[in-house]
LUMSE-578986 format. One line per field, with one value per residue: x, y, z of N, C-alpha, C in turn; residue number from 1; residue in three letters. Coordinates in steps of 0.05 Angstrom, whole numbers. Layout:
n_px <- [X,...]
n_py <- [Y,...]
n_pz <- [Z,...]
ca_px <- [X,...]
ca_py <- [Y,...]
ca_pz <- [Z,...]
c_px <- [X,...]
c_py <- [Y,...]
c_pz <- [Z,...]
seq <- [NUM,...]
type <- [Ala,...]
END
This chain:
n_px <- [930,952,904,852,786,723,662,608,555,485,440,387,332,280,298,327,299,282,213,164,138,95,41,-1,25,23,-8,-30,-75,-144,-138,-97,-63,-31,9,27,80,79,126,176,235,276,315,359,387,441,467,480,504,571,615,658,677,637,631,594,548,491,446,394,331,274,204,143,85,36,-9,-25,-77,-86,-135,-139,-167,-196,-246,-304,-338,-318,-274,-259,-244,-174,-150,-134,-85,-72,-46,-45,-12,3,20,-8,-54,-50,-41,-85,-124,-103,-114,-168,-185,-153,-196,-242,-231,-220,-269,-302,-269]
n_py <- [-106,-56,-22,1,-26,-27,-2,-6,43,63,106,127,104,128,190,186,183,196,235,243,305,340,334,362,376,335,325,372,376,342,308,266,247,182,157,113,95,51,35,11,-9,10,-3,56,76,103,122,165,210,193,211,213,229,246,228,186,145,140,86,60,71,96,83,104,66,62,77,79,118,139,165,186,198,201,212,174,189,205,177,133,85,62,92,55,56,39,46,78,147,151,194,249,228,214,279,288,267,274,333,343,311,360,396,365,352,406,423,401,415]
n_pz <- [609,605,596,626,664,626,615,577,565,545,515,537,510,508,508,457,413,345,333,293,296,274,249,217,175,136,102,52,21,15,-21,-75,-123,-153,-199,-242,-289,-348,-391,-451,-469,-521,-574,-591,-652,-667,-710,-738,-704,-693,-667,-622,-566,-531,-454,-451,-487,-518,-513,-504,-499,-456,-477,-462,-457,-431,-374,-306,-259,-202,-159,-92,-31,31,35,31,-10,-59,-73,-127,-171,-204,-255,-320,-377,-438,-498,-563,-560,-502,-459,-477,-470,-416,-396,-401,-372,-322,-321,-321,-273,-244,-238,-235,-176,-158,-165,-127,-72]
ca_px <- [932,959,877,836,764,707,639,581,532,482,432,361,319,257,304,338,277,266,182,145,110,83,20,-18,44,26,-23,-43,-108,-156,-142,-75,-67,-21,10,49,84,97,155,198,264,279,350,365,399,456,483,486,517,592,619,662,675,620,635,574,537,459,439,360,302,249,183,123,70,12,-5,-47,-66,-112,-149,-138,-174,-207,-280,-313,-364,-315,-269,-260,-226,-161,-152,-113,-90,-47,-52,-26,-1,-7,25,-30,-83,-54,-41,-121,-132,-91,-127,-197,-172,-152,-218,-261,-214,-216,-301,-299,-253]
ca_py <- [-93,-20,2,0,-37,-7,1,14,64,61,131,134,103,151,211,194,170,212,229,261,323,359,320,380,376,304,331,400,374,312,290,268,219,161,154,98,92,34,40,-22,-2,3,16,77,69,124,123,198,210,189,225,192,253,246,202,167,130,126,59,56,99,85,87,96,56,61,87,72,128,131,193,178,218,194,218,158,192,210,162,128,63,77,93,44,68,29,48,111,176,151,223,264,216,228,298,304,253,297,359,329,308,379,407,353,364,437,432,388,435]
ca_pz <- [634,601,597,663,649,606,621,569,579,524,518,541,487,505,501,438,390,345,333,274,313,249,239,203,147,129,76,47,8,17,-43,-85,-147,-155,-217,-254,-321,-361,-412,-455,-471,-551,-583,-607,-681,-665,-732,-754,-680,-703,-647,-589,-547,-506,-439,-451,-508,-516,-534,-501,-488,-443,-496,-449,-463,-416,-347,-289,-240,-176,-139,-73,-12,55,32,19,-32,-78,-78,-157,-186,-220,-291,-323,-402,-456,-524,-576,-545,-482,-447,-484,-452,-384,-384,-406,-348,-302,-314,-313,-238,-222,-255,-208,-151,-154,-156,-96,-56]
c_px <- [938,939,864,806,741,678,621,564,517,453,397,346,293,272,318,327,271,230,175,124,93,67,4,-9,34,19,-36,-69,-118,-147,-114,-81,-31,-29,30,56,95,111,156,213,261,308,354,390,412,481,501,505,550,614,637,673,669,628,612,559,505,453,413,352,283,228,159,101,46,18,-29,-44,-102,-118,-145,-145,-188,-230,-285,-332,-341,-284,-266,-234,-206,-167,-128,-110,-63,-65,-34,-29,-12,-4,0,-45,-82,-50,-68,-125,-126,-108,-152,-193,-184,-191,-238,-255,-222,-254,-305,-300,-271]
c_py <- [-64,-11,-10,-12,-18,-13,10,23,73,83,116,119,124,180,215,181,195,210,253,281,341,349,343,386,358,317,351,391,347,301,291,242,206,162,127,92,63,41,11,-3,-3,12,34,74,101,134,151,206,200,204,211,205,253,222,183,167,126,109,57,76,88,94,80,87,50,74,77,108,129,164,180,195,193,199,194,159,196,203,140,102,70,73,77,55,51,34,73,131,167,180,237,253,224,249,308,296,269,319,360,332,326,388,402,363,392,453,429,413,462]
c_pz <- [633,607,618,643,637,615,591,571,553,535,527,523,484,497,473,407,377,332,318,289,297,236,224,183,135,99,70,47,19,0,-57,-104,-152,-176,-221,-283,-328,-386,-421,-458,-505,-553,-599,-625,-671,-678,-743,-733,-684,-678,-614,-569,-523,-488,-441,-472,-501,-532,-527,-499,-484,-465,-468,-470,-456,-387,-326,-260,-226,-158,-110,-39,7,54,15,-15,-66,-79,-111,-151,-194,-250,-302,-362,-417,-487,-540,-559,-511,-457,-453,-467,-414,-382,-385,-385,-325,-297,-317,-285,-229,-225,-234,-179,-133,-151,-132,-69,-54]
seq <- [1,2,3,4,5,6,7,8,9,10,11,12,13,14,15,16,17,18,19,20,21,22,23,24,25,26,27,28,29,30,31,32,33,34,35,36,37,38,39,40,41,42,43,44,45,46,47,48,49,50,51,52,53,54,55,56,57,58,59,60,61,62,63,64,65,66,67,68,69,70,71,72,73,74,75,76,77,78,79,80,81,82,83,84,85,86,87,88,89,90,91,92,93,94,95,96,97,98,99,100,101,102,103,104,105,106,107,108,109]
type <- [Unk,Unk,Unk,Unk,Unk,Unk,Unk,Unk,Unk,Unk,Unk,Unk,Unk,Unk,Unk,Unk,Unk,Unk,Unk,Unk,Unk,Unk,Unk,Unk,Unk,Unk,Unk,Unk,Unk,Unk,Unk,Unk,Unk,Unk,Unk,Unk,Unk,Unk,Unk,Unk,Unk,Unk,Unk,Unk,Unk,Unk,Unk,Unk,Unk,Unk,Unk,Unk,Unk,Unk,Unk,Unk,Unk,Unk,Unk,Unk,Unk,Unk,Unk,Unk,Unk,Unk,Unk,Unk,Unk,Unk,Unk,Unk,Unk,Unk,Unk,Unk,Unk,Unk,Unk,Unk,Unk,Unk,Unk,Unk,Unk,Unk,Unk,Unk,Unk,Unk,Unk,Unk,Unk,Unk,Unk,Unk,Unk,Unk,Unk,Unk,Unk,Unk,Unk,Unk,Unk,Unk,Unk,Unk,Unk]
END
């Protein structure tokens, strides 16, 4: 009986939505590529390292091991499958893959 009764009063929902108005930001270019890495994990032998100083200990490292990546634009014509890649040096292979892309990309455009 100390506090008098309460009412809630809950806001507008149309005035307090907010709404993405910068549709001409979405996307500079037509075109962008989708990448993904696969890795395993291995243990790094951190024998010579003797050292207990450091607050933290490295015991893995991600080892990539393949990649898959995809061109992806709204022009049907040129449009492509992804590239999927597992084998040696797999980085080298995608940064050639990469700059092939821009190479195509950059004729396109």
């Amino acid at each position: 009986m100390r506090n008098p009764p309460q009412a809630v009063k809950y806001p507008d929902p149309d005035d307090c939505t907010l709404k993405f108005q910068a549709h001409k930001k979405q996307f500079r270019l037509p075109f962008y590529l989708v990448c993904d890495f696969e890795s395993f994990l291995s243990h790094v032998d951190d024998d010579d390292d003797v050292s207990y100083n450091r607050p933290t200990r490295l015991i893995d490292e991600h080892r990539v091991c393949g990649f898959a990546c995809h061109r992806v634009t709204d022009i049907v014509e040129y449009q492509t499958d992804p590239v999927v890649y597992s084998g040696p040096d797999p980085m080298s292979v995608f940064y050639d893959h990469v700059m092939c892309e821009s190479k195509i990309i950059g004729e396109i455009l």
